[in-house]
N, C-alpha and C positions, 0 to 999 in steps of 0.2 A: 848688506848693500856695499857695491863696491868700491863706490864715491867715498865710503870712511875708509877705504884703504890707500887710496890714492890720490886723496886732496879733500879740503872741508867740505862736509857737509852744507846745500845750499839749502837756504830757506828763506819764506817770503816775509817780507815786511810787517803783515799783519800778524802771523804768529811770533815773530820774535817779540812785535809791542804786549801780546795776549800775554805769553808770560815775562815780560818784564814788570808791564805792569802788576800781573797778577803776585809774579813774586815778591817784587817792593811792597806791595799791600802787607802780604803776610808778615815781612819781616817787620816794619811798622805796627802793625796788629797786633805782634807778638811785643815787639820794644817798646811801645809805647809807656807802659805803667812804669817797665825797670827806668826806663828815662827820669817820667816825672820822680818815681821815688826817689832818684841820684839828687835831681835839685830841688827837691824840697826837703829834704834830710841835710843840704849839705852844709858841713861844719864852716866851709867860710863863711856860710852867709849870716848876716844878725838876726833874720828872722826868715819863715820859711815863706816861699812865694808860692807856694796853694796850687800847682799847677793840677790842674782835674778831668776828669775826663770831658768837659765843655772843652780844653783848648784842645783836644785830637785833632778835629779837621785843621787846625792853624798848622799842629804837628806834620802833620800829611803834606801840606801844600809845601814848607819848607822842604821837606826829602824830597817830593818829585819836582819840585824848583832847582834844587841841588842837582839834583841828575839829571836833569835834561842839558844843565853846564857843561855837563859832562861828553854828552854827545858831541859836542864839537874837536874834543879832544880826539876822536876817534871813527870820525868819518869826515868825507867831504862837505864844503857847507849845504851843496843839493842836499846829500841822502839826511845828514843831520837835521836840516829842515823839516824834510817828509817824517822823519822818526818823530821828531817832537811835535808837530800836529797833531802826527795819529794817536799819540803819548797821550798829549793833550785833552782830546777827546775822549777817548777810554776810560780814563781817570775821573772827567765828570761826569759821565754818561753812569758808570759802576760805581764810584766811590764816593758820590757826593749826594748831600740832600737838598742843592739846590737847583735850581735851573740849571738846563747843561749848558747854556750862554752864559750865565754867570758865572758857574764855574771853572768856565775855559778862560774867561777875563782874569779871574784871580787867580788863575796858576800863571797867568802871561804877567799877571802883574806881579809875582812873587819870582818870579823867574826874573824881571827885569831887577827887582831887588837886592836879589843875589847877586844879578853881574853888578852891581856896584860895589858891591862888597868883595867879589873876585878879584874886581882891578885893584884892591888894596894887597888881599892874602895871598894869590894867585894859585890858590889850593881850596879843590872843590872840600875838603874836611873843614878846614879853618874856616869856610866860607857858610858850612851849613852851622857849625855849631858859633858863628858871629850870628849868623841871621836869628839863631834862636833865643840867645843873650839879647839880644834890642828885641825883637818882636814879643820874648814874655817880661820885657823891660827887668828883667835881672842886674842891673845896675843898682837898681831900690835895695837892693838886699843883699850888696856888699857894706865891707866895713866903709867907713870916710873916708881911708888913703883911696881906693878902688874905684869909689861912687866920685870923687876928684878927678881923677886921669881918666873916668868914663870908658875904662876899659877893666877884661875879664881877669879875675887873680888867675895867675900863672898857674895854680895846681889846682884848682877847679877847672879850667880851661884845657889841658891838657887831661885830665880826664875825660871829659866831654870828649874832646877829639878822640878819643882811642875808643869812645861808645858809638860817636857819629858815624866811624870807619865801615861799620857793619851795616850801615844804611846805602851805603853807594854802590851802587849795580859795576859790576868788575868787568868789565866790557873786554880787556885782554884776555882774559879766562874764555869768554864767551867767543871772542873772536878768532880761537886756536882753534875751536871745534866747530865754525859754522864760518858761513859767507851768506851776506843778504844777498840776497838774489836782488837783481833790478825789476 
């Protein structure tokens, strides 16, 4: 095609959600257990906090709350809007066991929990792996200096961040080779 020789490939809004969604799943699907295993093995903590395959959907909802952050970074607020709807929908419709209205509320509400937590980090990394430190209350299971300051040991923490990195959809990579079409 000659369009890849000569300027990005254009493509419509519904396929790029189709596989982003579909890829985020996999890599989630795939991360999920090395995750829990990193924080229930980990040596800072006093005891292990048991994360199991029950919290997955929790897991899920944090990574595509994360990257839907994301989208703003890297389109206009129109098309980032459209994307994260359609995000939105997808994700409950395919990936959830609940109703696809409830499901669409709680990634809207996970999303909104993350931007609060954004406007502290200002980095979608720090922001998914803070969301995940308070939502599996990982505070419990540092030592007492850590579980005081209510915040994540520095080297537990920066591990996390260099595992969460692999959950964020790389939208500069994707946007060198494609253009959403309107």
């Amino acid at each position: 095609m000659l369009s890849g020789l000569f300027g990005k490939k254009k493509i419509q809004k519904e396929k790029v959600v189709q596989i982003y969604v579909d890829t985020i799943f996999d890599v989630i699907e795939r991360g999920f257990p090395e995750i829990a295993e990193f924080i229930n093995e980990e040596k800072q903590f006093t005891k292990s906090p048991q994360i199991g395959k029950e919290d997955f959907e929790w897991f899920t909802y944090i990574i595509y709350g994360g990257n839907l952050l994301n989208l703003y970074d890297h389109f206009d607020l129109e098309t980032a809007d459209d994307l994260k709807m359609l995000i939105i929908r997808e994700v409950a419709e395919r990936y959830t066991k609940r109703d696809q209205v409830v499901a669409e509320e709680i990634i809207l509400e996970y999303e909104r929990f993350l931007t609060d937590i954004q406007a502290k980090t200002k980095n979608t990394v720090k922001t998914i792996s803070q969301a995940l430190f308070h939502k599996f209350e990982l505070n419990e299971y540092q030592d007492e200096h850590y579980q005081r300051l209510n915040a994540p040991n520095p080297v537990f923490f920066k591990e996390l961040n260099e595992m969460m990195e692999l959950f964020v959809w790389n939208w500069e990579d994707f946007l060198q080779k494609y253009k959403i079409a309107k």
